[in-house]
N, C-alpha and C positions, 0 to 999 in steps of 0.2 A: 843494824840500821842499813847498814850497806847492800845487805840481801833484801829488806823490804823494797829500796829502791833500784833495785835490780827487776826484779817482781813486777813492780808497777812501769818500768819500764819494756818489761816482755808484754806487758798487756796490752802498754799504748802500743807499740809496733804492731800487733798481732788487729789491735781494733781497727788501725790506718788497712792494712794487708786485706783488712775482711770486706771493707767498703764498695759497696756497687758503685760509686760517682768517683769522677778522676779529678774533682776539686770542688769545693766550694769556697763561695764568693759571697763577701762581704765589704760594704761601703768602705773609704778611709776613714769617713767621720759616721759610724753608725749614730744613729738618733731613734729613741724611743718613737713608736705610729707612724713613721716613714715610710712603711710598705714598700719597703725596696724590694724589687722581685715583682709586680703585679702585673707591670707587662714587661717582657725580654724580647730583643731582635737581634739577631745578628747578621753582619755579611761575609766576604772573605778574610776580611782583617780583623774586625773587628767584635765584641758583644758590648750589645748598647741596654741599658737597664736602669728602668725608671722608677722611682721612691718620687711617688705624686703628693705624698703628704710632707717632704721633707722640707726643713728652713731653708728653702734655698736663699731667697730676699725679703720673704716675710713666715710668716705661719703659716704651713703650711701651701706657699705657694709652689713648691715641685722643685724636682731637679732630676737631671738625667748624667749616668754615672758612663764611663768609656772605657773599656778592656781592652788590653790588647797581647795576643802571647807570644812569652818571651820567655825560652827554653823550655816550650810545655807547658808553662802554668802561664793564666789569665793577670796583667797587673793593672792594674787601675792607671790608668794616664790621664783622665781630665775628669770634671766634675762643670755640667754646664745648665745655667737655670738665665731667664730673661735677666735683662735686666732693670724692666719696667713690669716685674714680680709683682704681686700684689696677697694680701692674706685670703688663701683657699681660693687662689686663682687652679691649684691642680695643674701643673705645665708637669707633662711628662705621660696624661692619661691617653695611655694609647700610642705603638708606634709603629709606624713603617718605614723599613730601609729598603734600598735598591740601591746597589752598588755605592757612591759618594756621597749621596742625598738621603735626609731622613726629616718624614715629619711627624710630629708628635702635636698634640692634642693640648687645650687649658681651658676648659671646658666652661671655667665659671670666672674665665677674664669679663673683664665689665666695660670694655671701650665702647658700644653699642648699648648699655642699658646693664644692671645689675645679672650677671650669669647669661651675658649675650653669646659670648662666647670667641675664642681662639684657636688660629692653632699657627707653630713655627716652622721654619725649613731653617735646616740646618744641611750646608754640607762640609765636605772635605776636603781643605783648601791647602794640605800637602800632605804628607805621609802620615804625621802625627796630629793634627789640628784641626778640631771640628770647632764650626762658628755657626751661631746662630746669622742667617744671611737674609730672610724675609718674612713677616709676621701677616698672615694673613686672617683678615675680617674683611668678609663681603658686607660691601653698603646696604642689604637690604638686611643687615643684622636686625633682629628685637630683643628687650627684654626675655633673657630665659627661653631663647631658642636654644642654647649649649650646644651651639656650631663648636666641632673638635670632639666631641664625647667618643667619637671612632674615626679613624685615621687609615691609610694605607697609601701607599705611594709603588710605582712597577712603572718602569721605564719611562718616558713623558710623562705620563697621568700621575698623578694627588687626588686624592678625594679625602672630604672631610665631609661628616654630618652632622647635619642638622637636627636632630632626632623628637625636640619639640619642636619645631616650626608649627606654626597657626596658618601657612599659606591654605590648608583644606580643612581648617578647620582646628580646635584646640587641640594639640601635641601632634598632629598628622604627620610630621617630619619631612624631611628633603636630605635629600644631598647633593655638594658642591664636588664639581670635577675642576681642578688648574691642569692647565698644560706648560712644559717646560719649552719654551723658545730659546733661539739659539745664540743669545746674548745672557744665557742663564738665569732668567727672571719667570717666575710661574704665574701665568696670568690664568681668572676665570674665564674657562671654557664653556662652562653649562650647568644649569641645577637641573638636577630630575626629581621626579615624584613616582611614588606606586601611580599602575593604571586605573586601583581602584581607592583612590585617596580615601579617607574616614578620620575621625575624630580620634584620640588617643591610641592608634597604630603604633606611634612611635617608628616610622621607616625611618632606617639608619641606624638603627642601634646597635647595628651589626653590620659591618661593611667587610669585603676582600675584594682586592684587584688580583688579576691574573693577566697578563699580556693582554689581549684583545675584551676582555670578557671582565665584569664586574659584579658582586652575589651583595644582597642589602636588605637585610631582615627586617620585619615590621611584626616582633612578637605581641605587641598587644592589640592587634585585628582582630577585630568581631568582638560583640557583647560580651562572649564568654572569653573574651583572651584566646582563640585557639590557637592563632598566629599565623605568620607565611612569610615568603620569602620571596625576591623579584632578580631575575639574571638579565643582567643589559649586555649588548655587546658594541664592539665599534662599528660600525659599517656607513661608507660611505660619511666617513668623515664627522660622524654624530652617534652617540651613545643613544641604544633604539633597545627596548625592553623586549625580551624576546620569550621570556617565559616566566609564570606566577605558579610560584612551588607552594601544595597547600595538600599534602597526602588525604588519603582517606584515613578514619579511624582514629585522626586527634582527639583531642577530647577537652571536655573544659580547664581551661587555665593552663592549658598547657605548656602555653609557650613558646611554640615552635617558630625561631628565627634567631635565639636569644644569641648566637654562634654561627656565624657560615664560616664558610669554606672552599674553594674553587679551585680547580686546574685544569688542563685542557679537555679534560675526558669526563671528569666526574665533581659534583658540586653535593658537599657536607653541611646538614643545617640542623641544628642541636633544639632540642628540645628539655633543657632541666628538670623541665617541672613534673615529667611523662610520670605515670605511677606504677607501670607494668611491673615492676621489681619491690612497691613498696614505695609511697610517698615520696614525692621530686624529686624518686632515684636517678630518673634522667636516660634519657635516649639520642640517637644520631641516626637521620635520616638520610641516606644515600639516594641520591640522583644519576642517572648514566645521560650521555650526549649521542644522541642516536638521528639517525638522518632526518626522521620526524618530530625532532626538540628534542628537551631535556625529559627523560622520563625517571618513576620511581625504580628502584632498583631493588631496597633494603633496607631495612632497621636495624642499625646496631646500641645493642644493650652489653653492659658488662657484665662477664658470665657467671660474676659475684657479687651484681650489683644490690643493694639495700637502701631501705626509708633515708634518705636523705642525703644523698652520696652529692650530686649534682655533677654527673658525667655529661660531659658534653660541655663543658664551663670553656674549654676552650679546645678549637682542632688543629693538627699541623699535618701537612700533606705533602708529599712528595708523589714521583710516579708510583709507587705501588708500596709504600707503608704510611701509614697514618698512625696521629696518636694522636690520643684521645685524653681528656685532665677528667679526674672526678676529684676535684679538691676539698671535700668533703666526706670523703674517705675515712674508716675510721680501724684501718687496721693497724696505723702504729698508736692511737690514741681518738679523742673523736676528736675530729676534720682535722686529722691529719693530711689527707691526703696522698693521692699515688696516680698513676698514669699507665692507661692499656694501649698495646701493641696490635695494631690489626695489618693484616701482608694483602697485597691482591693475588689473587691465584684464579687464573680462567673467567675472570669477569668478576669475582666475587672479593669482598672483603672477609678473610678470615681473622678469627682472633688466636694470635699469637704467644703476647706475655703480657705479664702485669708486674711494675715495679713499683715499690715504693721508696722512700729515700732510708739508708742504711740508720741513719742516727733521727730521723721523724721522730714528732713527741706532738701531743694533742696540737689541737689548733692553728698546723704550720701551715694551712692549706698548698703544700705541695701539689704540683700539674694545674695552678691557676693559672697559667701561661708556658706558651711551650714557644720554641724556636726550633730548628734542624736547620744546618746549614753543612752538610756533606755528611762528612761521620761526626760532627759538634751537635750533642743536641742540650739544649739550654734549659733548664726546668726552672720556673721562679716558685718562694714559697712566703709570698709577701707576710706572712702571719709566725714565721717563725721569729723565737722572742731569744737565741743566742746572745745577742748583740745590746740587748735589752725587748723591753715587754713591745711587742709587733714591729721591729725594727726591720725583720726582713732578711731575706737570702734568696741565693738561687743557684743552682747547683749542674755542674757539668759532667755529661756523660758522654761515653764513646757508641755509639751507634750500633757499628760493629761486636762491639764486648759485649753489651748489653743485649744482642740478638743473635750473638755466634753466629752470625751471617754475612754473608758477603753483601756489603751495599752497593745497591741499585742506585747510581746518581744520574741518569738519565740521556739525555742526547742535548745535540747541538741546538739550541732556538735564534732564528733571523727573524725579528719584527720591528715594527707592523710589518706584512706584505706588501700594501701598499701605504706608502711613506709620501710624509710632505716635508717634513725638514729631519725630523731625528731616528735615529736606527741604531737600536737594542740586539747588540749579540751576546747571548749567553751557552758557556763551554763550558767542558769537564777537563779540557786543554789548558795547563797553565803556560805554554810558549807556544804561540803561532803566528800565523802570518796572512792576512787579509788583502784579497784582489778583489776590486769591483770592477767590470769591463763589461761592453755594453756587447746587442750581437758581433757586431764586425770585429771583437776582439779590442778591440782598443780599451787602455785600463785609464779608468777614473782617480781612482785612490790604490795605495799600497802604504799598509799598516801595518808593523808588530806590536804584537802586545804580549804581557805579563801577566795580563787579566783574567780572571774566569768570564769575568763579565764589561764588556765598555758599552759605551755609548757616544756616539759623534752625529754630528749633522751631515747631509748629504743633501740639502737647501740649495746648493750650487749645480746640482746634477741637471740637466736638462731632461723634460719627462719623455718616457720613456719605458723599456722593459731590459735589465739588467742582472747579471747573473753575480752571483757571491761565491768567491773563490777560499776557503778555508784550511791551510795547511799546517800540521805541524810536526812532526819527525817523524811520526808514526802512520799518521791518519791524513784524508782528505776527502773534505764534503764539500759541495757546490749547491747553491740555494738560489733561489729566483727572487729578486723584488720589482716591482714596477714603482715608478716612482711619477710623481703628480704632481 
C-alpha cells in the first residue's frame, strides 16, 4: 500500500514538473456555465477575469473575479458584480484595464429598453480595493442597441459599443468614446459611425484603443458579410477616421473585423470565418502605418491550421510578438484549443511557436482570450468543465519560458502630445523621477513614482510647449509635450 502511494505520488510531482503554465486559476466559488476565463486583463498588480454568466445578483447576471500575486502564485482578493444586477444582464462581457481604471461591458442591461445595454467603471481606490465607481448609459440608448458588447479603455479615453445601433439603419452600430476629467468622473465625448454606414454591419463589434489611435470592426458589411474595419485617431481634439481597412481577396462570409487589434505601428483584424486552410479555419490580417496611411502588409494563417479552428478569435500585441487564440483548436480534443506565437523580424510577422495547454481536454476552448502584460501572459479557457461542466479557467504562462527568449517590453510612451488636462506616462522603469519645465528651465512639477505606468493632470499648466524630464538610476529620456 505504501509503495502504491508512493507511485502515485512520483507521478503527480513528475505531472506538476512536466507543465507548460506556471498556474492555473480557478473562481473561489466555481459554478457550473459561468464561463470564467472569456475575457482576461491584466495590469501591473493585478489579473482581472470575467465569468459573464456567473450568479453574481441574479442568473446569470456576471461577475468579475481580482488576482493578485503573492509569493508567485495569483490569489483571488475580491469578487465584484453591480449591484443593480439583473438576470442575463452579462456584466463582465468584455474588458479594459489601463493602469487604476477598468471598464467592462453588460450588454443586455435593460435601463433604456429591454438589451439597451451597459457598461461600468470601476477603479482602484487603494492598494487592494476595486469599486464599481460609475455606470454608464448614454441617453440616446434603445431597445437592443447592446451598448457594452465591446469595451476598451487607455489613458483618458473608454469606449463602448454600440454594435446594433439603428442610427444608419437596422444594426448599423456606433460607438461611444468617454473622457476622464480631472475630478475623476468620465463624461461623453463623442459617438462615431463607419464613413460608410449600412444596415446590419454591426460597427463595434470589435473595438481597441491604443494611445492616440482607435481600430472598430464592422464584420457583417456588405450583402455577402465580407467585412471591414475603420482606424480613427485623435487629432485636434476630435476622433477623425483616418483609414477603412477592406483587403483584396475576402470572400463571402467572411468576416473580416470580427477581432482587431492596434499599436502604434501596426493594426491586426481577424477574419474566422476565412476558409484558406479548410472551413472557418480563420486568418489575421496585418496592416503597417506608413507615411501614406495604413496599408496591407500580410496574412497570417496558422501553419497547422484546419476546418474549423477559428484563429484569430482573439489578438494580443505587444512591440514585436503577437498572439494569436484559435480556440477551437482541436489538438488536445476537439475545441480544445491553443494559441500561436508570431515575432517581428525586419518588418515582418514571423511564426514562431504554438502552445497548447499541458492538461486541455475537448471543448476548453483555450486562447479565447489572451492578456500580456510584461513576461505574465494570461490565457482564458472559459469552456473548460474542471470545476464543473463550463465553469471555466484561465491559465498563466511566463512569456520568456514559453519562448526561451528574451522579452522585448518596449520604450518609454509620454501622451497625448498635445495635452488639455491629463498625461499618460508609460515605462519599463519601476522607480523614477519626473520633471516638467518649460523653455527657460523653470520646473512645473516634480514627481516620484513606483509605477510603470501614472497618469496626472497638468489642467493647471499654462499653454505652451514643455519638455519631460524622465530619470531613474540607470536611465534618462526627455520628451516634448505642448500643452493647450
Amino acid at each position: 500500500m505504501i509503495f502504491r502511494v508512493l507511485v502515485i505520488l512520483i507521478l503527480f510531482v513528475n505531472a506538476l514538473k512536466s507543465q507548460n503554465f506556471s498556474q492555473k486559476i480557478f473562481p473561489g466559488d466555481p459554478k457550473q456555465g459561468a464561463y470564467f476565463g472569456r475575457f482576461v486583463a491584466q495590469n501591473d498588480d493585478y489579473m482581472v477575469i470575467s465569468a459573464y454568466k456567473d450568479f453574481g445578483k441574479a442568473s446569470s447576471s456576471g461577475s468579475l473575479y481580482f488576482f493578485q500575486n503573492k509569493n508567485g502564485q495569483y490569489t483571488q482578493t475580491q469578487k465584484i458584480f453591480p449591484e443593480d444586477g439583473t438576470v442575463e444582464q452579462f456584466f463582465g462581457y468584455s474588458i479594459g484595464i489601463n493602469n487604476d481604471w477598468i471598464i467592462t461591458g453588460a450588454h443586455h442591461d435593460s435601463s433604456k429598453g429591454a438589451s439597451s445595454g451597459a457598461a461600468y467603471i470601476l477603479k482602484n481606490v487603494n492598494t487592494n480595493e476595486w469599486r464599481i465607481s460609475q455606470k454608464l448609459v448614454p441617453d440616446d440608448l434603445s431597445e437592443a442597441d447592446e451598448f457594452g458588447k465591446k469595451v476598451d479603455l487607455y489613458g483618458q479615453f473608454a469606449v463602448s459599443s454600440s454594435y446594433l445601433d439603428d442610427d444608419f439603419g437596422i444594426n448599423s452600430g456606433s460607438v461611444y468614446i468617454f473622457k476622464l476629467d480631472s475630478s475623476g468622473y468620465w463624461h461623453k465625448f463623442s459617438k462615431i459611425y463607419a464613413s460608410t454606414p449600412a444596415k446590419y454591419s454591426q460597427f463595434g463589434l470589435s473595438v481597441d484603443l491604443f494611445k492616440d489611435k482607435l481600430i472598430a470592426g464592422a464584420p457583417f458589411e456588405g450583402d455577402k458579410e465580407f467585412g471591414s474595419a475603420y482606424i480613427f485617431e485623435f487629432i485636434n481634439n476630435k476622433w477623425i477616421e483616418t483609414a477603412k481597412l477592406m483587403p483584396e481577396g475576402l470572400n463571402e462570409f467572411d468576416q473580416f473585423g470580427i477581432t482587431v487589434k492596434i499599436n502604434e505601428d501596426f493594426a491586426f483584424v481577424s477574419s474566422i470565418k476565412d476558409d484558406d486552410l479548410g472551413e472557418n479555419s480563420g486568418a489575421v490580417y496585418v496592416f503597417k502605418k506608413r507615411q501614406t496611411g495604413w496599408k496591407y502588409s500580410q496574412k497570417l494563417k496558422a501553419p497547422d491550421g484546419a476546418k474549423g479552428d477559428g484563429f484569430g478569435i482573439d489578438i494580443e500585441l505587444s512591440d514585436s510578438i503577437a498572439i494569436i487564440g484559435s480556440y477551437f483548436d482541436d489538438d488536445k480534443g476537439q475545441n480544445s484549443g491553443s494559441i500561436y506565437f508570431f515575432q517581428l523580424k525586419n518588418n515582418k510577422w514571423s511564426f514562431q511557436k504554438k502552445i497548447t495547454a499541458d492538461d486541455g481536454e475537448e471543448s476548453d476552448a483555450f486562447g479565447s482570450s489572451i492578456s500580456l502584460k510584461g513576461d505574465n501572459l494570461l490565457v482564458g479557457a472559459y469552456s473548460d468543465s474542471d470545476e464543473g461542466f463550463l465553469a471555466g479557467s484561465a491559465y498563466v504562462f511566463s512569456l520568456k519560458k514559453t519562448l526561451n527568449t528574451k522579452i522585448i517590453t518596449g520604450r518609454t510612451r509620454v501622451f497625448p502630445s498635445i495635452v488639455y488636462n491629463l498625461l499618460t506616462i508609460e515605462s519599463n522603469y519601476s522607480k523614477y523621477q519626473i520633471k516638467i519645465y518649460d523653455i527657460k528651465g523653470r520646473i512645473y512639477k516634480n514627481i516620484f513614482s513606483n509605477k510603470n505606468n501614472i497618469i496626472f493632470s497638468v489642467e493647471e499648466l499654462p499653454k505652451g510647449l514643455y519638455f519631460i524630464s524622465l530619470e531613474s538610476k540607470k536611465h534618462h529620456e526627455t520628451f516634448k509635450i505642448v500643452k493647450f
